[in-house]
PAZAPA-4460 file (N, C-alpha, C; in steps of 0.05 Angstrom, whole numbers, plus 32768, in hexadecimal, padded with zeros to 4 digits):
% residues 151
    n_x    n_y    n_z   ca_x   ca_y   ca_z    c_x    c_y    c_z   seq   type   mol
   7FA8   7DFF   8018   7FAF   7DFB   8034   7FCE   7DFD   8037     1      X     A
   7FE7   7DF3   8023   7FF9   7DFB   8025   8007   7E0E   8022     2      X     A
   7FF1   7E29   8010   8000   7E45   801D   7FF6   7E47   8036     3      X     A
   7FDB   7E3E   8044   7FDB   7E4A   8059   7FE6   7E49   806E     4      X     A
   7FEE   7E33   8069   8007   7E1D   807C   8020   7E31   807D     5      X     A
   8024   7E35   8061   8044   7E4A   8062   803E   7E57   8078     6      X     A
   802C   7E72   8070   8024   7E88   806E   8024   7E8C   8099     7      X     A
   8015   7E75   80A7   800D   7E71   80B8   802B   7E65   80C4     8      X     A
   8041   7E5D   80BD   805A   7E5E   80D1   8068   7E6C   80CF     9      X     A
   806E   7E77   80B4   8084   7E94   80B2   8073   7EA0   80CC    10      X     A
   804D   7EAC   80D2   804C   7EB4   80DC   8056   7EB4   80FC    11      X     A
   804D   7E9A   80FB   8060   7E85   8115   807E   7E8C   811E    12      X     A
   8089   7E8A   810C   80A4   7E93   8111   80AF   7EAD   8116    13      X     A
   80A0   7EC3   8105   80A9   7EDD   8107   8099   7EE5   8119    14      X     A
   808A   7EE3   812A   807C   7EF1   813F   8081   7EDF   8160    15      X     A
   8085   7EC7   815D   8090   7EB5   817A   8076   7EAB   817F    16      X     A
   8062   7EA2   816F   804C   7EA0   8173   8046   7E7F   816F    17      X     A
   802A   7E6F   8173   802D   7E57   816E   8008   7E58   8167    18      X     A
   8001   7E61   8159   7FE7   7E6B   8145   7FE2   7E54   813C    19      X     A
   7FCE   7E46   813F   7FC7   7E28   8130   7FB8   7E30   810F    20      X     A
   7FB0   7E1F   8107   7FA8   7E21   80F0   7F8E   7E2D   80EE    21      X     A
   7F83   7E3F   80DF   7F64   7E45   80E4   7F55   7E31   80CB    22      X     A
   7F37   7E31   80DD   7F28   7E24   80C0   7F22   7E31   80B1    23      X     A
   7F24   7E20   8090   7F1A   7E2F   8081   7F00   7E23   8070    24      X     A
   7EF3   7E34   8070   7ED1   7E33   805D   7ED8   7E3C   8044    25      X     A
   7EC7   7E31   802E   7EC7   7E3C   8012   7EAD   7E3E   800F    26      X     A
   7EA6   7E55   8004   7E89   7E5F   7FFF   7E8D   7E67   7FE6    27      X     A
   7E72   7E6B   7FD2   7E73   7E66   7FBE   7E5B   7E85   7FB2    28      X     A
   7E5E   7E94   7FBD   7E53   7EA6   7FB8   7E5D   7EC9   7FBE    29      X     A
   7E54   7EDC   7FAD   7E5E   7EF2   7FA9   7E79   7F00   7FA7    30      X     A
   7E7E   7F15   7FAB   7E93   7F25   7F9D   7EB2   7F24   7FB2    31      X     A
   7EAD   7F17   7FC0   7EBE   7F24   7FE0   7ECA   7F03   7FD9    32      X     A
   7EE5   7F09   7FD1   7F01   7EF0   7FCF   7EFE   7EDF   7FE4    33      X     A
   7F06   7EEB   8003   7F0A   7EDE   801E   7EFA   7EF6   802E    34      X     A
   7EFA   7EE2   8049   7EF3   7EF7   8063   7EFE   7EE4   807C    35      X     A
   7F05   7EED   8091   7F0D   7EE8   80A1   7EFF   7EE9   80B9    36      X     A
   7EF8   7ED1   80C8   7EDE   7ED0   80D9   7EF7   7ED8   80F6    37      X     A
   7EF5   7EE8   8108   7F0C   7EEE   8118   7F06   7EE6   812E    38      X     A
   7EE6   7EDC   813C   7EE7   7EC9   8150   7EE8   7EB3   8152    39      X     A
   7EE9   7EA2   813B   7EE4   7E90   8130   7EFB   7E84   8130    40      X     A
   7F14   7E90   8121   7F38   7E86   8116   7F29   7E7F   8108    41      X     A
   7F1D   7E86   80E6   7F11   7E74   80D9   7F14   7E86   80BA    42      X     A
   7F1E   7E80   80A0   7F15   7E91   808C   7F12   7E8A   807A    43      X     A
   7EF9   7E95   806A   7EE8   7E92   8057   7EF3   7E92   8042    44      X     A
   7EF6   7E84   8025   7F01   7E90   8010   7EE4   7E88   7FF8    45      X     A
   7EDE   7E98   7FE2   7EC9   7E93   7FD0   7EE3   7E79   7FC0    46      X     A
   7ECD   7E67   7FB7   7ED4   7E4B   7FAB   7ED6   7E50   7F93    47      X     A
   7EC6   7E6A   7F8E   7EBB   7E69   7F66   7EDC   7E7A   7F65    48      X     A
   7EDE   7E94   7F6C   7EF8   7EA0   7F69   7F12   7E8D   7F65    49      X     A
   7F13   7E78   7F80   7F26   7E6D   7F80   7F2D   7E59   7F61    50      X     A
   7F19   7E4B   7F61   7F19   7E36   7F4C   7F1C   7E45   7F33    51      X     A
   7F10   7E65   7F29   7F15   7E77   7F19   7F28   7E82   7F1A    52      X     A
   7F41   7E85   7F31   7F59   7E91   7F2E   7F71   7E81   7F30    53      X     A
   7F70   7E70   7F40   7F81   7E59   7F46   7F94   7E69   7F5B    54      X     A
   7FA5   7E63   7F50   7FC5   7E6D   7F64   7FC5   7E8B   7F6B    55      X     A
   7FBA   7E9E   7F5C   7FC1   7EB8   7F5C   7FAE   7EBA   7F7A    56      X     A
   7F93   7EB4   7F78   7F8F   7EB3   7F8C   7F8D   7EA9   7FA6    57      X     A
   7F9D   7E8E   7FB1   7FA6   7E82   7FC5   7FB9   7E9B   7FC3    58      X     A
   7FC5   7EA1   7FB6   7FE7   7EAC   7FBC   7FDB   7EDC   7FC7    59      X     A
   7FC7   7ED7   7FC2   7FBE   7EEE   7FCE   7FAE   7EF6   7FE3    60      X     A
   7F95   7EDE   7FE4   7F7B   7EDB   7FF0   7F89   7EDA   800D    61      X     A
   7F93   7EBC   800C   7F98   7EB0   8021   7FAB   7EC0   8034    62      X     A
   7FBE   7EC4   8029   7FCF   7ED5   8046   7FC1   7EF5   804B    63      X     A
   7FB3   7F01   803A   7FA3   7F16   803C   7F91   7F0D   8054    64      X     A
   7F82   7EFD   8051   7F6F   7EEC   806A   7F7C   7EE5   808A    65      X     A
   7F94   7ED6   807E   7FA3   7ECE   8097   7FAB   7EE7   80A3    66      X     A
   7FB7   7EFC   809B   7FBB   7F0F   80A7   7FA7   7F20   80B8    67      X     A
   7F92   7F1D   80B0   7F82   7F28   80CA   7F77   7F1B   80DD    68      X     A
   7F73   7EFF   80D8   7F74   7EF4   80F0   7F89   7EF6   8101    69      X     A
   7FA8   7EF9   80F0   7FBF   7EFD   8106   7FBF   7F12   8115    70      X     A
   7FB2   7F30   8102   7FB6   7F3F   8110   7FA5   7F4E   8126    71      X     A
   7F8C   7F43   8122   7F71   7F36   813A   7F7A   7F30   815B    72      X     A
   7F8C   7F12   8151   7F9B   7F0C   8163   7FAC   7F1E   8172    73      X     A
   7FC2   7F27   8165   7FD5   7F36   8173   7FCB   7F54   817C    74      X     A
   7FB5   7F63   8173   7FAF   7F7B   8176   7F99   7F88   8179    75      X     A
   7F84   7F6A   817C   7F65   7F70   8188   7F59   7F77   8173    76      X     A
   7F40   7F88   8173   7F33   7F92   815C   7F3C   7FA9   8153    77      X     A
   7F48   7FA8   813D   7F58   7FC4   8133   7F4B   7FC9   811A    78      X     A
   7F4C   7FDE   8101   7F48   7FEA   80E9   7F46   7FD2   80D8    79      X     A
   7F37   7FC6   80D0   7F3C   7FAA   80C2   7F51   7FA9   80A9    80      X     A
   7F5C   7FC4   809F   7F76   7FC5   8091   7F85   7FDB   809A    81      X     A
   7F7F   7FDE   80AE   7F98   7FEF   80B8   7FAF   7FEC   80BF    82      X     A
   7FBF   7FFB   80C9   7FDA   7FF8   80CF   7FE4   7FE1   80D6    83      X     A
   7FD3   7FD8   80ED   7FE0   7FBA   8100   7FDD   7FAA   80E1    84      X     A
   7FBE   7FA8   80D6   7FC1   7F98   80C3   7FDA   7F94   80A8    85      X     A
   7FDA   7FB5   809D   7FF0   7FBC   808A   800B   7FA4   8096    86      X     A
   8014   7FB5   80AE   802B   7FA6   80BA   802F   7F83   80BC    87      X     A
   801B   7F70   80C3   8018   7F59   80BE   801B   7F4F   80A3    88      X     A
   8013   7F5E   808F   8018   7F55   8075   802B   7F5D   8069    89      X     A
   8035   7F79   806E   8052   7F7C   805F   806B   7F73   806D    90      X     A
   8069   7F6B   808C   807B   7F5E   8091   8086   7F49   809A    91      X     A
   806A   7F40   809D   8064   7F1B   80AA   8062   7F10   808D    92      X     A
   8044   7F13   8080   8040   7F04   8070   805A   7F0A   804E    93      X     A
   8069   7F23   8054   8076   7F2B   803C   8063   7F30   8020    94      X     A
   8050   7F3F   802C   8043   7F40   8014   8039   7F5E   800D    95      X     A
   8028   7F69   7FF9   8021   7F83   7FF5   8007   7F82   8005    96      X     A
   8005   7F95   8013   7FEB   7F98   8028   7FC9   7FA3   8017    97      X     A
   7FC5   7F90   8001   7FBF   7F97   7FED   7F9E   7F93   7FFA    98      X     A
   7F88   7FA6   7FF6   7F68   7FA9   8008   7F58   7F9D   7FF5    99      X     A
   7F5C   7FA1   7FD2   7F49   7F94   7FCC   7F58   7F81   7FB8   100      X     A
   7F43   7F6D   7FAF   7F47   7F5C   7F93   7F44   7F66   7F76   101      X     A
   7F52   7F5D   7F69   7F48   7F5D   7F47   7F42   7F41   7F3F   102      X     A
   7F36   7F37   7F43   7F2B   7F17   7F3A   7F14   7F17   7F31   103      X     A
   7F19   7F12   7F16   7F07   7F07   7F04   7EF8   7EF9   7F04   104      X     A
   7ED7   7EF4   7F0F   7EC2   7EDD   7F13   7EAC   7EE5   7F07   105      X     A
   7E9E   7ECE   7F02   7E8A   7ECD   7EF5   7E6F   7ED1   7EFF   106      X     A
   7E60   7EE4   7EFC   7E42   7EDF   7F10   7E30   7EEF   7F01   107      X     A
   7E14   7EE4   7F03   7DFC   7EEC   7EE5   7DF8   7F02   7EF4   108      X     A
   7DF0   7F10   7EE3   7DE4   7F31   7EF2   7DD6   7F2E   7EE4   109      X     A
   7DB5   7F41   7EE8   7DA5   7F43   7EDE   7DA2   7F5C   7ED1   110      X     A
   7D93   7F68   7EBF   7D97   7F79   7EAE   7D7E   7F92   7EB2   111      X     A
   7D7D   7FA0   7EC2   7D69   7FB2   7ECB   7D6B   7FD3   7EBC   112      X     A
   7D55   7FD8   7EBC   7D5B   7FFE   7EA8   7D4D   800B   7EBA   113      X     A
   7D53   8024   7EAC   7D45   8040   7EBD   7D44   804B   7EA9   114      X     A
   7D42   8069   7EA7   7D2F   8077   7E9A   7D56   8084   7E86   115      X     A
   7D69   807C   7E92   7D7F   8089   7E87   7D98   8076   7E81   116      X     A
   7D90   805E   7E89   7DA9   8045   7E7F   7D9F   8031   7E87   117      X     A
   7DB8   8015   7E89   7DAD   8001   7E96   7DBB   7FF9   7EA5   118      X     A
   7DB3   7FEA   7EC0   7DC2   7FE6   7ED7   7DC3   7FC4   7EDD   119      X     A
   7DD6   7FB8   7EE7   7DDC   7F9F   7EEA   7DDF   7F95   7F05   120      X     A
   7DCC   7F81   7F08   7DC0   7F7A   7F23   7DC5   7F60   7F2C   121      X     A
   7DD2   7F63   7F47   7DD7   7F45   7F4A   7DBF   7F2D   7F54   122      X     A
   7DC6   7F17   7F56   7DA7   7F04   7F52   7DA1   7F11   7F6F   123      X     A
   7DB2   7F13   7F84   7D9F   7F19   7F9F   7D8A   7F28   7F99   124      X     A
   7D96   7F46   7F92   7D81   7F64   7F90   7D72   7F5D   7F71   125      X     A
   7D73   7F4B   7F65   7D5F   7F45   7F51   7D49   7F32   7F67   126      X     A
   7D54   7F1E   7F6B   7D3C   7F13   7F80   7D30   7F1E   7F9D   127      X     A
   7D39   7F3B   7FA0   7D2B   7F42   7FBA   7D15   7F5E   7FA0   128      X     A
   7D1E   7F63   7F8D   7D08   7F66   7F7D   7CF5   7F5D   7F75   129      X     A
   7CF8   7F46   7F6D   7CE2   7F2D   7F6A   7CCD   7F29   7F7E   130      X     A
   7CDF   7F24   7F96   7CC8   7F21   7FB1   7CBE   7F39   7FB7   131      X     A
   7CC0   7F51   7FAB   7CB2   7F69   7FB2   7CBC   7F70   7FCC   132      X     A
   7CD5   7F6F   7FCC   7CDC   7F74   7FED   7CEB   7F94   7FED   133      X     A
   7CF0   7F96   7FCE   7D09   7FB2   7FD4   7CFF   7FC0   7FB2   134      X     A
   7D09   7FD6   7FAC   7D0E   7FD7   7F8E   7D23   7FEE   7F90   135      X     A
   7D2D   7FF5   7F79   7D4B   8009   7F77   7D44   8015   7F62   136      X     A
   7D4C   802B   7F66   7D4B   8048   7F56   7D65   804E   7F54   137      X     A
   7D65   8060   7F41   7D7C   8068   7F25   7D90   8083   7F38   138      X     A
   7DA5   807C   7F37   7DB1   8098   7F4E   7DB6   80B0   7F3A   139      X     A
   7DB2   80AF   7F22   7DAF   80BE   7F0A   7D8A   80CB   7F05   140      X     A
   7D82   80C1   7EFF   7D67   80C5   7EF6   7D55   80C8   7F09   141      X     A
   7D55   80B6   7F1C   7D48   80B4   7F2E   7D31   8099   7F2C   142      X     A
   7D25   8091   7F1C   7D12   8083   7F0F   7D15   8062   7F1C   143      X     A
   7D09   8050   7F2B   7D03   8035   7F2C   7D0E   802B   7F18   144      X     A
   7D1D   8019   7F1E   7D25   8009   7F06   7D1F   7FEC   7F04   145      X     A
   7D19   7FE8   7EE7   7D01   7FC7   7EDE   7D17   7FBB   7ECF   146      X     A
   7D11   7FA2   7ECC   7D18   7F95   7EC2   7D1C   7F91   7EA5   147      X     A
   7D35   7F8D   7E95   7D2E   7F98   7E78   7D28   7F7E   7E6B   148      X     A
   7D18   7F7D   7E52   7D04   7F6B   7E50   7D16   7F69   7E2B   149      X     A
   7D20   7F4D   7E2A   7D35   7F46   7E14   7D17   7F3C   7E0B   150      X     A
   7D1A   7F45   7DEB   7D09   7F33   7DD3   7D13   7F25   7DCA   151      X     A
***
């Protein structure tokens, strides 16, 4: 909360603006660091990432996030990393206008084959398998792919 605090009056200051604090949620699932709810003033950050990266990611996540809500604000619905956005972060937040993460987290994938390797499945699309709701084929082979069966 205290980068976001920074992060959120530099913005204050360099734009003449008086932006309150947005809320923030911690969710504890999949690959996506933060998201930024933009009707809301509200942004998301994954809990498992955070508690797995510590500082590197408050010190990336967070003003990456804040910045599109700022730039939401000031410029309506625009390119969600486009220019308006680039500009909010390399010159408000002083940061690299950087689109994705490298953060290291932990999550079980399941271990599925095809007729030419094996493919790694997250628990969702392993459990919409299960319920017989979907199944996935090989963009190589072509072939349904099962579940590989450890002895």
């Amino acid at each position: 909360m205290a980068c976001l605090r920074e992060y959120l009056n530099q913005a204050n200051q360099l734009l003449g603006t008086e932006y309150k604090e947005p809320k923030v949620i911690y969710k504890s699932k999949g690959s996506i660091a933060g998201s930024a709810v933009l009707n809301h003033w509200e942004i998301q950050l994954n809990i498992t990432m955070l508690y797995e990266n510590g500082k590197n990611f408050i010190d990336e996540v967070v003003p990456h996030e804040l910045a599109h809500l700022i730039t939401f604000q000031s410029y309506g619905k625009v390119k969600p990393h486009g220019k308006e956005w680039q500009y909010v972060m390399s010159e408000i937040m002083k940061k690299q206008p950087k689109v994705t993460h490298n953060f290291i987290f932990k999550r079980f994938e399941y271990v599925y084959i095809c007729d030419c390797q094996e493919h790694y499945l997250s628990p969702i699309r392993h459990n919409k398998i299960r319920k017989n709701k979907t199944s996935y084929q090989c963009r190589k082979c072509g072939t349904i792919l099962k579940l590989k069966n450890f002895v």
